[in-house]
C-alpha positions as CSV (number, residue, x, y, z in Angstrom):
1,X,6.3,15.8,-12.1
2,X,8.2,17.3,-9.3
3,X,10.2,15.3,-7.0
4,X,10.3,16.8,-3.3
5,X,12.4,15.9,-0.2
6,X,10.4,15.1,2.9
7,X,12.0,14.4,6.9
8,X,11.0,11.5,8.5
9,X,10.4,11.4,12.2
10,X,13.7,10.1,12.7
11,X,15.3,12.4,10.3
12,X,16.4,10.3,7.8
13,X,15.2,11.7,3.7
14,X,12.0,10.6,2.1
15,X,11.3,11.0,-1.7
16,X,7.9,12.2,-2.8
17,X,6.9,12.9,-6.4
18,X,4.0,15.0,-7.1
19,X,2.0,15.1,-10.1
20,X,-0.2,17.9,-10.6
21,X,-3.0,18.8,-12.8
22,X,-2.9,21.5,-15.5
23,X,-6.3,22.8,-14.9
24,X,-8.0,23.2,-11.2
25,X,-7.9,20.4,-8.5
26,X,-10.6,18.5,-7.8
27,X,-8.9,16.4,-5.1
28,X,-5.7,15.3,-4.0
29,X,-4.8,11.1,-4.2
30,X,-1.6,9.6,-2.5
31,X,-0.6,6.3,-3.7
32,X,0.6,3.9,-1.1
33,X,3.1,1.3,-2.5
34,X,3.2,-2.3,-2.2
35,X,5.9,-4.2,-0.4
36,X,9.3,-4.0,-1.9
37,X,7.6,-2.0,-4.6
38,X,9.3,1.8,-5.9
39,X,7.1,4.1,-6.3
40,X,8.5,4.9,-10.0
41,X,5.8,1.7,-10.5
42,X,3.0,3.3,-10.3
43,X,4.2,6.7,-11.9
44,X,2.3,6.1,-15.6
45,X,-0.8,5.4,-13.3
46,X,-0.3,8.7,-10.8
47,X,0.4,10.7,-14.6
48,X,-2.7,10.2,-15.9
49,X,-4.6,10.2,-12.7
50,X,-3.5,14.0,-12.9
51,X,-4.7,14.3,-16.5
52,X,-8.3,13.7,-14.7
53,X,-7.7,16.8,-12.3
54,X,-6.2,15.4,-9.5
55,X,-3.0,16.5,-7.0
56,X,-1.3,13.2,-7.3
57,X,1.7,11.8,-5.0
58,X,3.6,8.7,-4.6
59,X,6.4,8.1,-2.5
60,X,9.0,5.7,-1.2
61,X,9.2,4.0,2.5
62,X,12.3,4.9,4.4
63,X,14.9,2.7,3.3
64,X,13.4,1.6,-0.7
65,X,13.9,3.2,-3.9
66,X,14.9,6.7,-3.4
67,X,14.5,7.1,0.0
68,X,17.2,4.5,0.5
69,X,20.4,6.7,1.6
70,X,22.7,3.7,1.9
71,X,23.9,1.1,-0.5
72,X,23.0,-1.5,2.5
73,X,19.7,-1.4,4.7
74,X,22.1,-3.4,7.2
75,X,21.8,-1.3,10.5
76,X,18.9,0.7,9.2
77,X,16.3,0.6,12.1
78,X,12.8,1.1,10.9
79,X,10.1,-1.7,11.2
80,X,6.0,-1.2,10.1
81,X,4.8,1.7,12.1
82,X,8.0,3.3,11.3
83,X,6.6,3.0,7.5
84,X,3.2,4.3,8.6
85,X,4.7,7.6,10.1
86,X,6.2,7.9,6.9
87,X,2.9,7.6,5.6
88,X,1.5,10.5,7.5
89,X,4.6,12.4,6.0
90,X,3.4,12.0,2.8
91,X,-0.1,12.8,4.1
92,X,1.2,16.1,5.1
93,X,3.4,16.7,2.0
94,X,0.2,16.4,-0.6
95,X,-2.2,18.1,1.6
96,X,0.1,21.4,1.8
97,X,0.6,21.3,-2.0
98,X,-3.0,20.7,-2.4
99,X,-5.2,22.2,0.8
100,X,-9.0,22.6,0.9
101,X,-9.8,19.8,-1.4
102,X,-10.9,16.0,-0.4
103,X,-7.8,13.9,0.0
104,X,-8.1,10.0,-0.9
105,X,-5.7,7.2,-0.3
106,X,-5.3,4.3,-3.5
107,X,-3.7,1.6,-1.4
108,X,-1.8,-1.6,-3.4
109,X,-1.5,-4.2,-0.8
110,X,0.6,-3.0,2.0
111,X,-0.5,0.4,1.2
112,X,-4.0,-0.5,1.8
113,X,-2.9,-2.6,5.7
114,X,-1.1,0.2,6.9
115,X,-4.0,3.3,6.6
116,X,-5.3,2.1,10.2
117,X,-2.1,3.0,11.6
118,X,-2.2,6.5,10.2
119,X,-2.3,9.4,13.0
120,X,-3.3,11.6,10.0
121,X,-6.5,9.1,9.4
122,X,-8.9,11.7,10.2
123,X,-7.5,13.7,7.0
124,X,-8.6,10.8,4.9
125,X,-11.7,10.8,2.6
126,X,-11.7,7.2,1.6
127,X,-9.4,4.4,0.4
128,X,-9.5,2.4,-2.6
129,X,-7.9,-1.2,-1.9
130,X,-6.4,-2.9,-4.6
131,X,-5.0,-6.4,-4.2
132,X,-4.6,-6.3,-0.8
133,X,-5.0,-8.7,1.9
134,X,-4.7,-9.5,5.5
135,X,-1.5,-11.3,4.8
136,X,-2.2,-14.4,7.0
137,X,-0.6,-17.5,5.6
138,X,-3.6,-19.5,5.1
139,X,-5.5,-16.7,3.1
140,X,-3.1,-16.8,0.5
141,X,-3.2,-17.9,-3.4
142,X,-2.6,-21.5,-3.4
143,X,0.3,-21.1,-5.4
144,X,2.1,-18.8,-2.4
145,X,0.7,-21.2,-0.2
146,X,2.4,-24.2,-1.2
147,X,5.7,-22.6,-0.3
148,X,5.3,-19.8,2.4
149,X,5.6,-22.0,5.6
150,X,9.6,-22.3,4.0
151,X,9.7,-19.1,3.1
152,X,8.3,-17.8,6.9
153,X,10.0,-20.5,9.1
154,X,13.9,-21.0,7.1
155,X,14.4,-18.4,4.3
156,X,13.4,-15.5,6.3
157,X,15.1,-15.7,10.1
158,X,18.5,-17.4,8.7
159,X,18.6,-14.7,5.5
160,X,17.7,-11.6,8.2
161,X,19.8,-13.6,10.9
162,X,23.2,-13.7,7.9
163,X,23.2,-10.2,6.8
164,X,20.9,-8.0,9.0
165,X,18.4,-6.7,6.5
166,X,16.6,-9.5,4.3
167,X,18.0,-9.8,0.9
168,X,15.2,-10.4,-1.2
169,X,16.6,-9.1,-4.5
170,X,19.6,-11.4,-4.3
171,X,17.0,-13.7,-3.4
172,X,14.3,-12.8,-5.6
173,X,12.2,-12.8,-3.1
174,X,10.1,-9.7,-2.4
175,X,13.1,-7.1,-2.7
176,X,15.7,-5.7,-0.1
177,X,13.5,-4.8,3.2
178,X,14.9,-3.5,6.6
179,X,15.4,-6.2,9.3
180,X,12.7,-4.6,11.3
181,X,10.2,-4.2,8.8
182,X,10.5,-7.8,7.6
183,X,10.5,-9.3,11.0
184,X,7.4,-7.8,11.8
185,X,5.8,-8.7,8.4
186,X,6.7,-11.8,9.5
187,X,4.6,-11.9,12.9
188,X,1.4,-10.5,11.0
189,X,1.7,-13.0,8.1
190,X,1.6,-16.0,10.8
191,X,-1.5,-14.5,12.8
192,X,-4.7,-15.6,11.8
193,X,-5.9,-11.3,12.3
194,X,-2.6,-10.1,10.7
195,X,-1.9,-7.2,12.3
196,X,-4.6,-6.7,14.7
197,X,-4.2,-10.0,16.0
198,X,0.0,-9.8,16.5
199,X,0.0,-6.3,17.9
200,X,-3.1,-6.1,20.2
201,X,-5.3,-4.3,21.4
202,X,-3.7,-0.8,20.5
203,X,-3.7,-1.1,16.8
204,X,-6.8,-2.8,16.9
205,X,-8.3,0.3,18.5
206,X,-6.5,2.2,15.9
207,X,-8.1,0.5,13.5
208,X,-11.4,0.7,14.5
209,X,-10.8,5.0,14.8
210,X,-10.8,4.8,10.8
211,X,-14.3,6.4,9.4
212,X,-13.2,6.6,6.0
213,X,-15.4,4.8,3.3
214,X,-13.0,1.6,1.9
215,X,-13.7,0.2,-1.2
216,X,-11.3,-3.1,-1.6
217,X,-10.4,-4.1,-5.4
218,X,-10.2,-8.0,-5.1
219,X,-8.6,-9.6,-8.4
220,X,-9.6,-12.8,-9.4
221,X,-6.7,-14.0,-10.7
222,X,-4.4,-12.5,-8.6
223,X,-1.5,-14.7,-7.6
224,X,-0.9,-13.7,-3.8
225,X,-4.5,-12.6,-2.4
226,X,-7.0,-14.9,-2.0
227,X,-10.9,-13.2,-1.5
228,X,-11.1,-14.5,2.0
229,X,-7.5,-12.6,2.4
230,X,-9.4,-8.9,1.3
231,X,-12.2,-10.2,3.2
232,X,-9.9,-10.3,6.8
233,X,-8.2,-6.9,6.1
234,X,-11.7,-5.1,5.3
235,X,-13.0,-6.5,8.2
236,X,-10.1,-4.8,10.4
237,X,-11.5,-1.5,9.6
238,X,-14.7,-2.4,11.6
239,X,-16.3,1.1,12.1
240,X,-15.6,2.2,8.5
241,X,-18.3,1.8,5.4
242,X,-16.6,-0.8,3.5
243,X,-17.6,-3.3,0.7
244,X,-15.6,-5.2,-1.8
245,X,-15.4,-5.3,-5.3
246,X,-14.3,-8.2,-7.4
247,X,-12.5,-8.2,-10.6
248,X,-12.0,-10.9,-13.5
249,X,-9.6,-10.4,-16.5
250,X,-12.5,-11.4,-18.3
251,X,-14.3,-8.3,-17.2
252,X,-11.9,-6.4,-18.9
253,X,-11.3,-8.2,-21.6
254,X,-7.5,-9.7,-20.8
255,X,-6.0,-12.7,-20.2
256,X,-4.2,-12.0,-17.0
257,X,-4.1,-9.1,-14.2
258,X,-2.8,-10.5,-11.2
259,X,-1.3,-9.2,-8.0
260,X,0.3,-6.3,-10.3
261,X,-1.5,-5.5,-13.4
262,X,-3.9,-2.4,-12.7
263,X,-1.5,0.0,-12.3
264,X,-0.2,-1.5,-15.9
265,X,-0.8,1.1,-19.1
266,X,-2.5,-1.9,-20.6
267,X,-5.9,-1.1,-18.2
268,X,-5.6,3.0,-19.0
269,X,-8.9,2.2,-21.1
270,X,-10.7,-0.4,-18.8
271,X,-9.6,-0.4,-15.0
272,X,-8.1,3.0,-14.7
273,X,-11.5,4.9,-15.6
274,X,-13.5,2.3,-12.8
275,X,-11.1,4.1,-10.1
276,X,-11.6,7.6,-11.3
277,X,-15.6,6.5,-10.7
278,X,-15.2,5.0,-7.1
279,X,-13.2,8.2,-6.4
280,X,-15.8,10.7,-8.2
281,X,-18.3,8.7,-6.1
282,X,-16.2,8.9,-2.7
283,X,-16.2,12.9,-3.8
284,X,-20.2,12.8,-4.0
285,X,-20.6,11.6,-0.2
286,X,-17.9,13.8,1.2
């Protein structure tokens, strides 16, 4: 694993870890983090995804885990497409260390709602999905559900109003996030389109630019994302080949997954191998 330095577009430092393969490269796969989420996560994951052949990255949005210069994200001005140009960076980053092979995208949750703001989205081969969801309040797990209108309406604007970022590990909500990131979050997640219905007509344009095939991991259990959730953010990628795929602990023989649990060493023998297949059949039609 080698750990490299990238520049945003505003300058600040972003941390990117590549993993490569001892052998050739079949392809290159850049791991897009969930919200609040450090990319050291999904590291055992991106280790043995190179033990299959593949340039492997992960990285950290401007402002989390080791792209966080400051002790406080008070001041720090970044909000969502701010995160998405740091997702081209990384874009960049893997296809220079890996050039001339097909380059995919494994998106957990916000990293699979971002990809249709991507400028680099023509450099995509396809995205794999997993847990990921429009967001939208109503499409959420019952469980969120019950508390999310407090959560939207209360904990966030008076937490992000009190110490200009939002405070979610103190919290335990979430995780630290930048004020601008979290106040945008906060307009998708009380839109009925998420994103493409807060922002417009531009990003839903953008979104509808993506070609690359999508295949979106919907977990049966999971504790955040309903179906109807993946169903709305699939959907937003209108012009791409897209299908979902559902997934039961039971198919795997476990008790729970969740929101969480695929990138867990406990699925190296069940759910890693089905991505390795989606992406060997992404590779087939590329």
């Amino acid at each position: 694993m080698e750990t490299r330095h990238l520049v945003a577009d505003d300058g600040s430092r972003l941390s990117l870890r590549l993993y490569r393969p001892e052998g050739p490269v079949t392809a290159a796969v850049l791991i897009g983090g969930a919200m609040g989420v450090r990319q050291d996560y999904y590291q055992p994951f991106a280790q043995w995804l190179a033990g299959q052949g593949y340039a492997v990255a992960t990285f950290d949005y401007r402002g989390m885990g080791e792209s966080r210069a400051t002790r406080s994200l008070r001041g720090l001005k970044v909000d969502l497409f701010g995160w998405a140009r740091d997702y081209d960076t990384a874009i960049d980053a893997l296809r220079e260390a890996a050039p001339g092979v097909p380059l995919y995208l494994v998106g957990h949750s916000l990293g699979a709602q971002l990809p249709g703001l991507l400028r680099n989205r023509a450099q995509v081969d396809g995205l794999i999905s997993v847990a990921a969801g429009s967001g939208y309040w109503r499409d959420n797990a019952p469980p969120l559900r019950r508390m999310i209108l407090y959560f939207w309406y209360l904990l966030v604007p008076v937490a992000t109003a009190l110490f200009g970022y939002f405070p979610g590990k103190r919290l335990r909500k979430v995780g630290d996030l930048p004020k601008g990131v979290m106040l945008q979050w906060r307009r998708w997640c009380l839109n009925p389109r998420y994103h493409v219905g807060a922002e417009g007509a531009a990003v839903r344009e953008q979104f509808a630019a993506a070609r690359f095939p999508l295949v979106a991991l919907s977990i049966t259990d999971d504790e955040l994302m309903t179906e109807r959730g993946t169903r709305v953010l699939v959907d937003c990628y209108p012009n791409a080949p897209r299908r979902i795929e559902r997934i039961a602990p039971a198919d795997v023989q476990a008790r729970r997954i969740g929101h969480f649990g695929l990138f867990r060493e406990q699925f190296q023998a069940t759910l890693w191998p089905r991505m390795t297949a989606l992406l060997n059949t992404m590779k087939e039609t590329t």
